[in-house]
C-alpha positions in Angstrom: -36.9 106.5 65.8 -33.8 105.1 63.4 -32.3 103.2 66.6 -35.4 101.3 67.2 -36.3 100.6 63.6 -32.6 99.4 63.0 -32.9 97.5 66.7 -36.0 96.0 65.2 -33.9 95.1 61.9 -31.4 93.5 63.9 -33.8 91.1 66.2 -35.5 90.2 63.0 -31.8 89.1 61.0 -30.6 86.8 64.1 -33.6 85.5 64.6 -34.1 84.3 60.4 -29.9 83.1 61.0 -30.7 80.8 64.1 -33.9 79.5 62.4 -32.0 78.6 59.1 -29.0 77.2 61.1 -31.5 74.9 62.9 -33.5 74.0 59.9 -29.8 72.8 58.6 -28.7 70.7 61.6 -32.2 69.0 61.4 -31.5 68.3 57.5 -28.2 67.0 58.3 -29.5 64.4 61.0 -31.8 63.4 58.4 -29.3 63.3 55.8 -26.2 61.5 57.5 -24.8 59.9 60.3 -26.0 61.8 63.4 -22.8 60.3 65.7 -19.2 62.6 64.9 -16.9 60.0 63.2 -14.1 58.4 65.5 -10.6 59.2 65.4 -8.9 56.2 62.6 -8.1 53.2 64.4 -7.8 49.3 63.3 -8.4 45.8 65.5 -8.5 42.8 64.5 -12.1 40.9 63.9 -13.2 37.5 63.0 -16.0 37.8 60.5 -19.0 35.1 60.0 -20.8 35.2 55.9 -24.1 34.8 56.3 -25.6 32.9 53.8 -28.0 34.2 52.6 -28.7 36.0 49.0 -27.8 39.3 48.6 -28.1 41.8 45.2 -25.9 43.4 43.2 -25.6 46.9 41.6 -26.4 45.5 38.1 -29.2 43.6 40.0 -27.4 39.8 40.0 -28.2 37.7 42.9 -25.4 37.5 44.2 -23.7 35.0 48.0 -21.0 37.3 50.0 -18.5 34.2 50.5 -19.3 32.4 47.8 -18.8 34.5 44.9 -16.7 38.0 46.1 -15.1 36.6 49.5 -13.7 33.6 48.4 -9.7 33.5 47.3 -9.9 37.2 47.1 -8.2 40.0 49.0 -11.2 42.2 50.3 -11.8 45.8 51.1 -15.3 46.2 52.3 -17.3 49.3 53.3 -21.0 50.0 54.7 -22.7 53.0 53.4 -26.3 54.2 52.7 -27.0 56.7 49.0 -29.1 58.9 51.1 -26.2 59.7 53.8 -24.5 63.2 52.9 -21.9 63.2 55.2 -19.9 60.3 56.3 -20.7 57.9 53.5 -19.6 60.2 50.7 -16.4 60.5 52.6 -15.7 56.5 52.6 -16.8 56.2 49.3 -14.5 58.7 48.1 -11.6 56.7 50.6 -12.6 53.5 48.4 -12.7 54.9 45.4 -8.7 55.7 46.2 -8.1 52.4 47.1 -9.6 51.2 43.6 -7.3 53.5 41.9 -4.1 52.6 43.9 -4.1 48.9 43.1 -5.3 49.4 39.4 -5.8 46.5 37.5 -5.2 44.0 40.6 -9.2 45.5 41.5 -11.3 42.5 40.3 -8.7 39.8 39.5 -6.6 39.0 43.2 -8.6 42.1 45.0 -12.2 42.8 45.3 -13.9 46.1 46.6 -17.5 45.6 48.1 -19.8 48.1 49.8 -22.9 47.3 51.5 -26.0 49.8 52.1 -27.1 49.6 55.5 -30.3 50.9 54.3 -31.9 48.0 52.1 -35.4 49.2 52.3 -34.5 52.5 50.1 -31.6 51.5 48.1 -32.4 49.1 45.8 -29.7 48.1 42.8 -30.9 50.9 40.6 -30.1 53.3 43.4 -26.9 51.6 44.1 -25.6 52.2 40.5 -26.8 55.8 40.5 -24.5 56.1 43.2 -21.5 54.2 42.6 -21.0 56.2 39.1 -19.6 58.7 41.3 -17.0 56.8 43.1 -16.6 53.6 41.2 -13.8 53.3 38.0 -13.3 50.0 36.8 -14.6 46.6 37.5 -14.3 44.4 40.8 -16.2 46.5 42.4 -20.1 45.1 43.9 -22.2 47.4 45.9 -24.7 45.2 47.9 -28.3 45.2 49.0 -31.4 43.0 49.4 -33.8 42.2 52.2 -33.6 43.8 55.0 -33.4 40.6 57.0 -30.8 39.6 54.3 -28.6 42.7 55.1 -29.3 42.1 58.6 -27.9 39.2 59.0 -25.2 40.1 56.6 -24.0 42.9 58.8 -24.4 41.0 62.7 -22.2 38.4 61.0 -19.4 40.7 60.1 -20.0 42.9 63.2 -21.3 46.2 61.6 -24.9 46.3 62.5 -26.5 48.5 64.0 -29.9 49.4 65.3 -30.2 52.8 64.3 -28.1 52.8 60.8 -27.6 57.0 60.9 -25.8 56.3 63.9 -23.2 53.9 62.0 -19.8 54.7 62.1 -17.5 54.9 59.2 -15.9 51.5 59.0 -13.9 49.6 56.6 -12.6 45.8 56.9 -9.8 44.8 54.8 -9.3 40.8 55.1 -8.1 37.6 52.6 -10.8 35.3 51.8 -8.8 32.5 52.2 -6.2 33.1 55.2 -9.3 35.0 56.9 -7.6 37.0 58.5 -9.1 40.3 58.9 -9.1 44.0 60.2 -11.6 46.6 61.0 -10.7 50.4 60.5 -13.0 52.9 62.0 -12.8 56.6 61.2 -11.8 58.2 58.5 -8.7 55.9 57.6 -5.8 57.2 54.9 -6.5 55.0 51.5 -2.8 54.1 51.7 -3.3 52.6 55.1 -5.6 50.5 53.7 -3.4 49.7 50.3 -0.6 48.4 52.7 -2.7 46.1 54.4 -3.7 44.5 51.1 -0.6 44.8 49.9 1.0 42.7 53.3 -2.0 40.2 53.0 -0.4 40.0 49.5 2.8 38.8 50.3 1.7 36.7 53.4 -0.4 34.7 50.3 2.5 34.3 48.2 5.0 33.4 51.0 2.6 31.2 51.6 2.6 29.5 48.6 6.1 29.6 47.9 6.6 27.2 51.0 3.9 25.1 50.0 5.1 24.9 46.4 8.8 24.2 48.0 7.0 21.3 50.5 5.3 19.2 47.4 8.8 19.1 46.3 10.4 17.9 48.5 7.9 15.3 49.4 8.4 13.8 45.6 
């Protein structure tokens, strides 16, 4: 009688473990990004600014180019508040980045992050969130209308059509040499510090020789 009543027992446990663990993976898909992230890798991209008006965390209207792009060194990310897997992950990867360069964050670099998500996470949302990653200035999280964000994110070649499939992705660029990169994946924050760091030099190589050219022309 004991070995059918503990048989009974035992049906009863794996059956209430495989029911949570699928109750789980269905939050998860829910939750985050339902593709596994890629391996970290990096291209080179040529980016397009829509313009078009976009909103900040502190709820300022705010242009992409115009008024964070422009004569800035950029580290940009696309995330969603209501992701718990992969966005957490690139936030925290930002975040590293911010405290790496310091006090160069909002003066010759600027940090953005996008939500691919406009229709739920509205500026309020977006500061909720960035308190958690965020320390300092030059940093602008990003939303607005979804045809806003839309366009946003076909010009610089993130969007996609299901956004819990998005990938974790990070472009690093100078707002004046445009030249850009994209890393996918999980990519090291001091990967990411080198290339602003080399984007830095290229800008003031650059205008050493055009400081030494005027010269020479007088």
């Amino acid at each position: 009688m004991n070995r059918f009543v503990n048989r009974g027992l035992l049906t009863f446990c794996l059956l209430t473990v495989g029911i949570g663990q699928a109750l789980a993976h269905s939050a998860d898909e829910h939750a985050g990004h339902n593709m596994p992230p890629k391996s970290a890798t990096s291209e080179s991209a040529q980016v397009k600014f829509a313009d078009v008006a976009l909103v900040d965390q502190h709820g300022n209207a705010v242009r992409l180019e115009k008024d964070l792009v422009t004569d800035k060194i950029v580290v940009m990310s696309f995330i969603y508040t209501s992701c718990t897997t992969v966005c957490p992950v690139v936030s925290s990867i930002m975040g590293k980045v911010q405290k790496q360069l310091g006090a160069r964050v909002g003066t010759e670099v600027q940090l953005v992050s996008i939500s691919i998500d406009p229709q739920r996470d509205d500026a309020k949302r977006l500061n909720d969130y960035a308190r958690n990653f965020q320390n300092g200035p030059g940093w602008s999280w990003l939303t607005g209308s979804s045809q806003s964000v839309n366009a946003t994110l076909k010009g610089l070649g993130t969007f996609s059509g299901d956004f819990k499939s998005h990938q974790p992705l990070i472009l690093v660029g100078d707002g004046n040499s445009r030249h850009w990169t994209r890393y996918y994946g999980f990519t090291d924050p001091t990967v990411l510090t080198r290339e602003v760091e080399k984007l830095s030099g290229q800008r003031n190589a650059h205008a050493k020789h055009t400081a030494i050219a005027m010269e020479h022309q007088r």
